[in-house]
C-alpha positions in Angstrom: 83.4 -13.2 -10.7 79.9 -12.9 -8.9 77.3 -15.9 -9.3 75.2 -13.9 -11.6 78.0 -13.4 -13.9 79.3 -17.1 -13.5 75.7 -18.2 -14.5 75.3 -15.8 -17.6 78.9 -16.6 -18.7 77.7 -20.3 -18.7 74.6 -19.8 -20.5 76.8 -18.3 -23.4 79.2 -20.9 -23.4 76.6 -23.8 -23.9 75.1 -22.2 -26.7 71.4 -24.0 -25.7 69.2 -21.1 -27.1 66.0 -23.7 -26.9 65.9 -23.6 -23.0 64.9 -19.9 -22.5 62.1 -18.2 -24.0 62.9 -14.9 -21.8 66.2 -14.6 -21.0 66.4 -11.4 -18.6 69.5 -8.8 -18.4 72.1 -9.6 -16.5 72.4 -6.3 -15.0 68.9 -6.6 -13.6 69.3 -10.2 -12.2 72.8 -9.0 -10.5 71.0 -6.2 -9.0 68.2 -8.2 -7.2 70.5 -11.0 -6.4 72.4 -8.4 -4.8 69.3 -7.4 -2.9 68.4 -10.6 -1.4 72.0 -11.4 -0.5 71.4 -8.3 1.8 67.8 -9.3 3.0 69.0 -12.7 4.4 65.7 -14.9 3.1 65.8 -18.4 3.4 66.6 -18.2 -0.2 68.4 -15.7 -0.7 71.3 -16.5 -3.0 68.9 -18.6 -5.3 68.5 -18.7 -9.1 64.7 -19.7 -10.1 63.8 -20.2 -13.3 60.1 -20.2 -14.5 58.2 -22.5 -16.5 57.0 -20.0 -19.3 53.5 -21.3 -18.8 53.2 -20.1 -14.9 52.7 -15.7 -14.7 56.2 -13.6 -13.5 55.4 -9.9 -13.5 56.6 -7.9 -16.5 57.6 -11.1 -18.6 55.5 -12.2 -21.0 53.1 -15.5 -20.2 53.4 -17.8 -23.5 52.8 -21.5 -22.6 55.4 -21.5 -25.5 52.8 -20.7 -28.3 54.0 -17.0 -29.7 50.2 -15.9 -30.3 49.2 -16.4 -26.7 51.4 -13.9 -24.9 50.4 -11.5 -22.8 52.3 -10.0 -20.1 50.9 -10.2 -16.7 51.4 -7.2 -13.6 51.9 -9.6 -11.2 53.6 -13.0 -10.3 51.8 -16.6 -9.7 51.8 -17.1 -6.0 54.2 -19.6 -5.8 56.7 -17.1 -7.5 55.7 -14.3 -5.6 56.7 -16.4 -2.6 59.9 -17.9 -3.8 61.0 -14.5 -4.9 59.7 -13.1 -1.3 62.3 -15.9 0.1 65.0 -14.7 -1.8 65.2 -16.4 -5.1 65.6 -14.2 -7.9 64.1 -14.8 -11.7 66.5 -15.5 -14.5 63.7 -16.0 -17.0 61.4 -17.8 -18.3 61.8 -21.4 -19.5 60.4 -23.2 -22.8 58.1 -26.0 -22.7 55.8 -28.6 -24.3 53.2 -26.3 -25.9 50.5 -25.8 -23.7 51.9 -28.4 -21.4 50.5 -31.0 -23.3 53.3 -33.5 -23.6 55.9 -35.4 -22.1 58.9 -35.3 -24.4 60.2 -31.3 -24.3 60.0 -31.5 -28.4 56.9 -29.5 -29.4 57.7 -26.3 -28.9 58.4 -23.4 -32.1 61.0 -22.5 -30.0 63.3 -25.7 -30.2 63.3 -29.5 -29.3 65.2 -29.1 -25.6 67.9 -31.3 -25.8 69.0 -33.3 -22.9 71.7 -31.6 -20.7 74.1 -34.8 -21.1 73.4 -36.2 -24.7 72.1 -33.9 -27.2 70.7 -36.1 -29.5 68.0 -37.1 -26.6 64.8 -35.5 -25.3 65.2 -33.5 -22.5 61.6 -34.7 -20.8 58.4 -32.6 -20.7 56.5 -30.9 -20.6 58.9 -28.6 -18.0 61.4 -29.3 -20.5 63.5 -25.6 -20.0 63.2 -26.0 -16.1 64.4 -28.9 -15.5 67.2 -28.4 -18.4 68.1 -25.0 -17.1 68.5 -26.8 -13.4 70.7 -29.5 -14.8 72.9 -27.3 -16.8 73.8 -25.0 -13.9 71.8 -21.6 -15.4 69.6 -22.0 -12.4 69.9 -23.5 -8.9 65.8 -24.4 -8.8 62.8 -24.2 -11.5 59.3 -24.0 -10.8 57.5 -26.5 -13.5 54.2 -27.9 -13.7 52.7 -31.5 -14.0 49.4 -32.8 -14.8 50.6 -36.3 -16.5 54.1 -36.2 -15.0 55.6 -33.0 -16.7 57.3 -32.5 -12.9 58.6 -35.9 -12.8 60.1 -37.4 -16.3 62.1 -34.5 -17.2 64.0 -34.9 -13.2 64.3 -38.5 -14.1 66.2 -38.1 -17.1 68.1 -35.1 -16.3 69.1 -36.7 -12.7 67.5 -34.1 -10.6 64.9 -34.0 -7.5 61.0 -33.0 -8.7 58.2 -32.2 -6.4 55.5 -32.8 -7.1 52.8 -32.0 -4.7 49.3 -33.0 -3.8 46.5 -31.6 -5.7 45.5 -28.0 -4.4 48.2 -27.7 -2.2 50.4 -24.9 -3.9 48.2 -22.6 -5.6 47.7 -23.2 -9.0 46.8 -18.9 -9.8 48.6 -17.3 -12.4 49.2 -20.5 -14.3 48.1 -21.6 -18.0 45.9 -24.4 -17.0 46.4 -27.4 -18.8 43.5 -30.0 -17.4 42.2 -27.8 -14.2 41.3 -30.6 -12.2 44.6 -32.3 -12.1 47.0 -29.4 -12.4 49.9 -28.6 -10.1 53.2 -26.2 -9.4 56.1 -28.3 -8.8 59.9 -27.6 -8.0 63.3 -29.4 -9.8 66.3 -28.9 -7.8 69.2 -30.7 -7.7 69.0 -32.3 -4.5 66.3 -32.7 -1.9 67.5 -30.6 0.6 67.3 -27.8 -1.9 64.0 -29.1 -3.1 62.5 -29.1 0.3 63.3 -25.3 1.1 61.9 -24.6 -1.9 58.3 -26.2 -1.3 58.5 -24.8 2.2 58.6 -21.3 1.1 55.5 -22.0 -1.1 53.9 -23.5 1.6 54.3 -20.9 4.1 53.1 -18.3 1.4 49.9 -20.3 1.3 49.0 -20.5 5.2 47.0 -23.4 6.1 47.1 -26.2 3.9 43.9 -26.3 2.2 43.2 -29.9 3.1 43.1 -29.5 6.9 45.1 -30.0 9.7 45.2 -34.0 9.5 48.2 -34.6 6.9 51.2 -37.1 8.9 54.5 -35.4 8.8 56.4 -38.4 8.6 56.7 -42.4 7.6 56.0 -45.1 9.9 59.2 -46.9 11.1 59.6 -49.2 8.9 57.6 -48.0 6.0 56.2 -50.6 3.3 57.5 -49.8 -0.3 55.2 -51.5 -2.9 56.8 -51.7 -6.1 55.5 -53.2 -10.3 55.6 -57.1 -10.1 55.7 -55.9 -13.7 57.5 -53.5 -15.5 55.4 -53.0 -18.9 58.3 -50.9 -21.2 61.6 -51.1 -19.8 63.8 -52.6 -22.0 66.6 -55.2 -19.7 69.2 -52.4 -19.0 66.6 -50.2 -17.3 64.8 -53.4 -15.5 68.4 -54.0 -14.1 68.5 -50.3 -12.9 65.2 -50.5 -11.1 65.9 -53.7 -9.5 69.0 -51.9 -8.1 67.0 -49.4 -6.5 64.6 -52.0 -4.9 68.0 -53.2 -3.5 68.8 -49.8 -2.3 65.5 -49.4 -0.8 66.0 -52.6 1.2 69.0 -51.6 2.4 67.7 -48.2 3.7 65.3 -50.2 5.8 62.5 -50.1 3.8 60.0 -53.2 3.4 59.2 -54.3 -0.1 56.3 -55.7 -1.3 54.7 -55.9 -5.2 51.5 -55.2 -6.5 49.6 -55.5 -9.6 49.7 -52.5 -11.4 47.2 -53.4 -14.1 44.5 -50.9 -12.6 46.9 -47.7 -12.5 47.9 -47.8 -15.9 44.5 -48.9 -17.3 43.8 -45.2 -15.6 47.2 -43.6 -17.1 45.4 -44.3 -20.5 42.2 -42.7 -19.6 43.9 -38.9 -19.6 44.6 -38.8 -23.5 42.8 -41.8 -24.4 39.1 -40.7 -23.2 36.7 -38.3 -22.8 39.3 -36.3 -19.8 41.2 -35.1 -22.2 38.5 -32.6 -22.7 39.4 -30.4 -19.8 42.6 -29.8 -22.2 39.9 -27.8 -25.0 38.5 -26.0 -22.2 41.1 -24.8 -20.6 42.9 -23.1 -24.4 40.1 -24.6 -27.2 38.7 -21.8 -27.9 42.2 -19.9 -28.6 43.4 -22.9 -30.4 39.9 -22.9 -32.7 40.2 -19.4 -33.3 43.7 -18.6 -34.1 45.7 -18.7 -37.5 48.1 -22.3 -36.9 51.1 -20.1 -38.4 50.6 -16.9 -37.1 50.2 -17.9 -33.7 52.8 -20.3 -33.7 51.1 -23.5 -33.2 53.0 -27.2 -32.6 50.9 -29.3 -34.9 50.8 -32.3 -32.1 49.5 -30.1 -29.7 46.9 -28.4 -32.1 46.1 -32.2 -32.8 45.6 -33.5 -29.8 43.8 -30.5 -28.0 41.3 -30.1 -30.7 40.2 -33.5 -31.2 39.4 -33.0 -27.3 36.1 -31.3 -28.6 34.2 -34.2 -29.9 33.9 -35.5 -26.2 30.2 -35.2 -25.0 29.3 -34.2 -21.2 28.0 -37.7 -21.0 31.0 -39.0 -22.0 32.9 -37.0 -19.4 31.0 -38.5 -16.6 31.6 -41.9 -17.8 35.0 -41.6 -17.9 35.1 -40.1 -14.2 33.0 -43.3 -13.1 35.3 -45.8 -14.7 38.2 -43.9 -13.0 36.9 -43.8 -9.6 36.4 -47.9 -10.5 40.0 -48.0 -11.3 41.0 -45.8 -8.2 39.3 -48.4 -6.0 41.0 -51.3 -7.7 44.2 -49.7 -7.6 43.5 -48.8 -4.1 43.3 -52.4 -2.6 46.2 -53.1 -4.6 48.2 -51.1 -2.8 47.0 -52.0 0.7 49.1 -51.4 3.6 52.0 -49.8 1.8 52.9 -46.7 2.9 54.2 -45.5 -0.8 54.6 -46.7 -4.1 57.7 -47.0 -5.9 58.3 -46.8 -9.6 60.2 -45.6 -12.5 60.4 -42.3 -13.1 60.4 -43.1 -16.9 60.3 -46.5 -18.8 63.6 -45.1 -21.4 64.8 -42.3 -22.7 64.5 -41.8 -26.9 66.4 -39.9 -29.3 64.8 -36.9 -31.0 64.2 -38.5 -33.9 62.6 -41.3 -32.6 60.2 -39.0 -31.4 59.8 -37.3 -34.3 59.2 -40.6 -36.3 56.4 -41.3 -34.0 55.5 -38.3 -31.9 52.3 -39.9 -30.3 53.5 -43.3 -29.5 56.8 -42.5 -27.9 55.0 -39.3 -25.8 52.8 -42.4 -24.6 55.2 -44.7 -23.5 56.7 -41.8 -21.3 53.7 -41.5 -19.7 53.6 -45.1 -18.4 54.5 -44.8 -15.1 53.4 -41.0 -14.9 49.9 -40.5 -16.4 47.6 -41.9 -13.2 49.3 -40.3 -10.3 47.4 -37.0 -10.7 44.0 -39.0 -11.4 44.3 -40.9 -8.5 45.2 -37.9 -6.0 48.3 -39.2 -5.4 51.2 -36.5 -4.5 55.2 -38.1 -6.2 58.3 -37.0 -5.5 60.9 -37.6 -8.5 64.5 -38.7 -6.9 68.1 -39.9 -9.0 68.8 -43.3 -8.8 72.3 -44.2 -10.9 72.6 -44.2 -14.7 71.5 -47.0 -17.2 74.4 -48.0 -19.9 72.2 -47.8 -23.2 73.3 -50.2 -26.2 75.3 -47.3 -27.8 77.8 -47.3 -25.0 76.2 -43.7 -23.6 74.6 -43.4 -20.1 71.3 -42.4 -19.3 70.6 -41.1 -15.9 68.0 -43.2 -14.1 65.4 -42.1 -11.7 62.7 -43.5 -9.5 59.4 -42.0 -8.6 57.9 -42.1 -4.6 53.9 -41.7 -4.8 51.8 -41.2 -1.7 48.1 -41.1 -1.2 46.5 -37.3 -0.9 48.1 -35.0 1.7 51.2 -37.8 2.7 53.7 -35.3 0.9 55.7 -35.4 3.7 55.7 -39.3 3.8 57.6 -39.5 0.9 60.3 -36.4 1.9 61.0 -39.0 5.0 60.8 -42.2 2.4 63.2 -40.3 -0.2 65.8 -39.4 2.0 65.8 -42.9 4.0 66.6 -44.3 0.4 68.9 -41.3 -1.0 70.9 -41.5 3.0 70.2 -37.8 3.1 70.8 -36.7 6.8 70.5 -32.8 6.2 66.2 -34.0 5.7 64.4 -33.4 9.2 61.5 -31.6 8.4 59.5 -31.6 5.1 57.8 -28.6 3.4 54.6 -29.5 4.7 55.4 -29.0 8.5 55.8 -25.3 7.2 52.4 -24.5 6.8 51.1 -26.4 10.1 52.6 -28.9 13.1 52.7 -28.8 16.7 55.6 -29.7 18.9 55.2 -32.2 21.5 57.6 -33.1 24.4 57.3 -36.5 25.3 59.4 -38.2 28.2 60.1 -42.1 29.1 58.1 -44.8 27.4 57.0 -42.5 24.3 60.9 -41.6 23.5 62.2 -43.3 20.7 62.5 -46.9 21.1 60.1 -47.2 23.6 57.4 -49.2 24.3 54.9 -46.7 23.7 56.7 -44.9 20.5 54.4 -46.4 17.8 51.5 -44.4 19.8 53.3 -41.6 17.6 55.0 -42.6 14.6 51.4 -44.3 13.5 49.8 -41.2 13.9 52.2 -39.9 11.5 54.2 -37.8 14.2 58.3 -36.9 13.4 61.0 -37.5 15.7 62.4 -33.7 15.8 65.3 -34.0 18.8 66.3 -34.5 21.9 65.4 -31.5 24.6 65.8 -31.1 28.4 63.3 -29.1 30.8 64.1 -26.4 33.0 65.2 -27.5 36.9 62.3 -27.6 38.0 60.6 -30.8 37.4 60.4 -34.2 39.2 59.8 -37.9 36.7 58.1 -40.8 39.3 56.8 -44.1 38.3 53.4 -44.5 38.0 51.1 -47.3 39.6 50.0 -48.2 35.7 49.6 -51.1 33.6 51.7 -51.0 31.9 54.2 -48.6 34.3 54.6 -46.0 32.8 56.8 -42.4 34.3 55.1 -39.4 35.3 56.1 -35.6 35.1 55.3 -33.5 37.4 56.6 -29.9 38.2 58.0 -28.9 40.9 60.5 -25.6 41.5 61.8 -26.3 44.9 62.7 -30.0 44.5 62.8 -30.8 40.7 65.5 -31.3 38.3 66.0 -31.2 34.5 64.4 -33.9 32.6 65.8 -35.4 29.6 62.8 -35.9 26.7 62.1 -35.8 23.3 60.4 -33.3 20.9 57.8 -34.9 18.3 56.0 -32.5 15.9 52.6 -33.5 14.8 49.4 -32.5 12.6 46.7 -30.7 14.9 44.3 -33.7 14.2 46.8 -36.2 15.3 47.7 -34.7 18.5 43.7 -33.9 19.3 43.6 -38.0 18.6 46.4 -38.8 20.5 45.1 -36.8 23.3 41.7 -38.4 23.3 43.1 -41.7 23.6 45.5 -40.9 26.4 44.2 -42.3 29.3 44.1 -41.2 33.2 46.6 -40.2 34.9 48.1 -38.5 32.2 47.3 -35.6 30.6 48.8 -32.7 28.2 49.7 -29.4 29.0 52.7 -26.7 29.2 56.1 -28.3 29.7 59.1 -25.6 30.5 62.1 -26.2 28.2 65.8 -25.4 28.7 67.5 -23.7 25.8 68.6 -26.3 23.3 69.7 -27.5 19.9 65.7 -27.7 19.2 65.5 -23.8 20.1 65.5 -21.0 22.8 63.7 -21.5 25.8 60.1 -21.7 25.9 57.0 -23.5 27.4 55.7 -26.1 24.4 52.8 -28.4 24.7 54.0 -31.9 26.7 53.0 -35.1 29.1 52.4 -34.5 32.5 50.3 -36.6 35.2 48.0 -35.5 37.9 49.1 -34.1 41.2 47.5 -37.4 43.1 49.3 -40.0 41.0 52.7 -38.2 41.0 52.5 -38.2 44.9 51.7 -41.9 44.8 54.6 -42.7 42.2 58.1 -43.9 43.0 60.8 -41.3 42.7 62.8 -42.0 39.4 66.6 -40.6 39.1 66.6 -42.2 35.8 65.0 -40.3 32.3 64.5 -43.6 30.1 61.9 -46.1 30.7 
C-alpha cells in the first residue's frame, strides 16, 4: 500500500469529518505525490495540509464561513513554495472562523476535537492543521497565528509550531485576520521536519525582508527567562512547567525569572481594546452585509468582529501608545535573556466548558499567547511531556520559546539544545541569507577568541581542512595569536573551522579585526562541509607571516 493510500485509508478509519473542509481525490494526490517522488525536492514525499483561510489554486478559500468562498487561480506564496519543494496538498483544513479564536470550536463545520481525547478542544484557530498533523492525515500543515493560533493547538496536540517573525513569510493569498500582526506558520511533528519546511518558504522569499543583520544562532550559554508567576495553571500543569525549567537547565541553559505583568497587560489589549478593530477591517464589511444563516456565520465570531466597529481612529492610536509603553516595560524585564520561555497553553478544557462560556475560556488560552505578535516577537511551539488531569486522562504539555524580531533562528538553536535534537544545524533562516567563514586557531571553538563570533550571532557549522598549500605561524601579537598564510611550494593542509554568519555581522566582525589580520579567499579541501571551493576566511599580511614562528600545530 503506497503513502497516499495508507493516509486516505486512515482518514476513513478515524471518522473525524470536522478536520477537512476540502478533502481532495485520492487519485489526484497519488498522482502528484507520485510526481515529486520523481522530481527529488527537498520535500518531496510530503503531505501538507492547508489552513482553509490561506489561498491553494482550484480549492475554494473559506476562512470556514460557507458565504465567503471563492476559489482562487493561484496558491499563497508559502504554498506555492512548499508545493515547488515537493509537498503535495491533501486539502484544506477547518478553523476558527475567520481566525478569530483560540479554541478550534467556532466553526459551522464542527468543534475539532482533540486527536487524543475527544471530549477536548483541539486548539485554534489552526484547529484542522494541527489536528490533521497529529492524527497522521498529513506529515506538515501550514496554519496561521495572530494571537497564538500557530502555537496552542501544537501545544495541546504535542506537535512543533513555527511561528515566524512578522513579515518574514509572506502573508499574500491569506484571509487577513488583524494585518498588522498576521503570520504563516508550519505544525509538524518534530523540529527537524519543521525546520525544512520554513526553509523552503524562506528560500521562496529571497532576502529576508528585514536585512541582512538577523544572528543565526544562540550565544553559548544562552539565558532562558521564564514567569516568576504563572497566572492560570492549575498545580498539575505548574508541576509540568517546572519540569521543563529542569530540562532546560539540564540542556545548559541559564534560567532567570521576570515579571510578566507588562506582557500580559498587552495580551489583553488585542480583544480587549480599540486593536481589535483591524479584525472589522479586514472581513466587517462582509460580516455587516451578509445574511448570519445564509452565509454561515459562528455567532462568537459575528460577535466579537462586529463590536470591533465602535472603536474610533482616536482610540486606535491610543491603544498603539499604551502598547509601545507596555513593550518598553516588558522589554527591560526581559533584559539580557536571550529568549523567553513559557507555556504554550495555561490548560486544556472540554468542549463543553467552552461552550458554557465561549469568551472566558477563549481568553484564558490566550494567556501566554496574545502579546507575542504585539510585541514583534517571533515563538517557536515545542512538546514538553504530558500533564495527568484530575480525571485520570493525560494532556500533552508544551512550552513556547519567544525571541525578539528577526532571532528566529535563536530559538531553532535554543529548542533543540532543550528537545537534545542533533539532526538541528542550520535553521530556516540561514536559507534565505548567511555567509561561510573559515576560521583557524584562537577563533575555533573553545578558543580564546570564539565569543568574537558566537556574540555576533555566528553558528558553528564544522570542521574543514584547506588545500596543501598553506603555512599557520605565530604572530608577534598581544595576545598571540596564529597566522595563515598561503603558500604552494611549502604549505600544508590546515585544520579550521567553518562559521556561517549574517552579512552585517561579518562586515562588523571585519571592521573590528585588527592589523595583521585580514579576510579574504581561503582554498578548501573537499570535506563533510562540501566539495572543494575557495570561501571567505582569516589570513595575515605577507610581512607579519615572514616575522611569525613556524607552527606544526593547528590549535592555539
Amino acid at each position: 500500500m503506497s503513502k497516499v493510500d495508507e493516509v486516505y485509508t486512515r482518514i476513513a478509519a478515524a471518522d473525524r469529518p470536522e478536520v477537512f473542509i476540502t478533502l481532495r481525490p485520492q487519485a489526484d494526490v497519488a498522482a502528484e505525490f507520485d510526481a515529486a517522488l520523481a522530481s527529488g525536492g527537498p520535500l518531496a514525499g510530503t503531505i501538507l495540509a492547508v489552513k482553509d483561510n490561506v489561498d491553494v489554486a482550484g480549492l475554494p478559500t473559506t476562512a470556514a464561513c460557507p458565504g465567503y468562498a471563492s476559489t482562487p487561480t493561484a496558491d499563497a506564496p508559502a504554498v506555492a513554495a512548499l508545493r515547488a519543494a515537493g509537498a503535495v496538498v491533501i486539502g484544506k483544513t477547518n478553523l476558527d472562523q475567520f481566525a478569530t479564536g483560540l479554541v478550534g470550536t467556532r466553526s459551522p463545520h464542527g468543534a475539532v476535537r482533540d486527536s487524543r481525547r475527544p471530549d477536548r478542544i483541539s486548539g485554534g484557530s489552526s484547529s484542522g492543521s494541527a489536528v490533521a498533523v497529529a492524527l497522521g492525515f498529513a506529515d506538515i500543515a501550514i496554519g496561521t497565528d495572530t494571537a497564538g493560533s500557530g502555537r496552542v493547538p501544537a501545544g495541546l496536540q504535542g506537535l512543533v509550531g513555527v511561528k515566524p517573525t512578522v513579515g518574514a513569510i509572506s502573508t499574500d493569498g491569506v484571509v487577513p485576520a488583524c494585518a498588522s500582526y498576521d503570520t504563516v506558520t508550519i505544525f509538524a511533528a518534530d523540529l527537524p521536519l519543521a525546520n525544512r519546511a520554513m526553509s523552503a518558504m524562506a528560500a521562496a522569499q529571497g532576502p529576508r525582508p528585514f536585512g541582512s543583520s538577523a544572528p543565526l544562532a544562540a550565544p553559548e550559554r544562552p539565558v532562558v527567562a521564564v514567569p516568576a508567576d504563572l497566572p492560570e495553571l492549575d498545580e498539575a500543569w505548574r508541576a509540568a512547567f517546572a519540569e521543563a525549567v529542569l530540562r532546560a537547565e539540564a540542556a545548559g541553559l541559564v534560567i532567570k525569572t521576570v515579571d510578566l505583568s507588562p506582557f500580559l497587560a498587552a495580551a489583553k489589549l488585542l480583544y480587549e481594546d480599540a486593536l481589535v478593530a483591524e479584525r472589522h477591517d479586514a472581513v466587517g464589511d462582509f460580516l455587516d452585509s451578509a445574511d448570519p444563516v445564509d452565509a454561515g456565520l459562528d455567532p462568537t465570531v459575528a460577535g466579537i468582529i462586529g463590536a470591533a466597529a465602535r472603536f474610533t481612529a482616536v482610540d486606535l492610536l491610543r491603544a498603539r501608545r499604551r502598547l509601545a509603553e507596555l513593550r518598553a516595560e516588558a522589554m527591560g524585564e526581559w533584559g539580557d535573556a536571550t529568549v523567553l520561555m513559557v507555556p504554550t497553553a495555561p490548560a486544556h478544557p472540554t468542549i463543553a466548558e467552552v461552550a458554557d462560556d465561549p469568551v472566558g475560556v477563549n481568553s484564558r488560552m490566550g494567556t501566554y499567547t496574545n502579546f507575542c505578535n504585539l510585541f514583534d516577537l517571533c515563538g517557536l511551539a515545542v512538546p514538553s511531556g504530558v500533564v495527568s488531569e484530575t480525571d485520570g486522562t493525560k494532556a500533552q504539555f508544551g512550552v513556547t520559546f519567544l525571541g525578539t524580531a528577526h532571532e528566529d533562528a535563536v530559538l531553532v538553536d535554543v529548542a533543540g539544545r532543550f528537545l537534545g535534537d542533533a539532526d538541528i544545524r542550520a535553521s530556516w533562516v540561514e536559507t534565505a541569507e548567511s555567509i561561510e567563514l573559515a576560521v583557524f586557531g584562537a577563533h575555533m571553538r573553545g578558543g580564546p577568541l570564539t565569543h568574537e563570533l558566537s556574540e555576533r550571532g555566528a553558528r558553528w557549522a564544522g570542521e574543514i581542512t584547506t588545500t596543501p598549500t598553506y603555512r599557520l605561524v605565530a604572530l608577534d601579537t598581544t595576545p598571540p595569536k596564529p597566522g595563515l598564510i598561503r603558500d604552494p611550494g611549502a604549505g600544508r593542509a590546515i585544520r579550521g573551522e567553518i562559521w556561517r554568519l549574517s552579512p552585517a555581522a561579518l562586515g562588523e566582525f571585519l571592521a573590528a579585526l585588527p592589523e595583521p589580520m585580514m579576510l579574504g579567499k581561503v582554498e578548501v579541501a573537499a570535506g563533510e562541509t562540501g566539495p572543494a571551493r575557495w570561501i571567505v576566511g582569516f589570513g595575515c599580511g605577507a610581512d607579519a607571516g615572514a616575522a611569525g614562528t613556524e607552527l606544526d600545530r593547528d590549535r592555539w
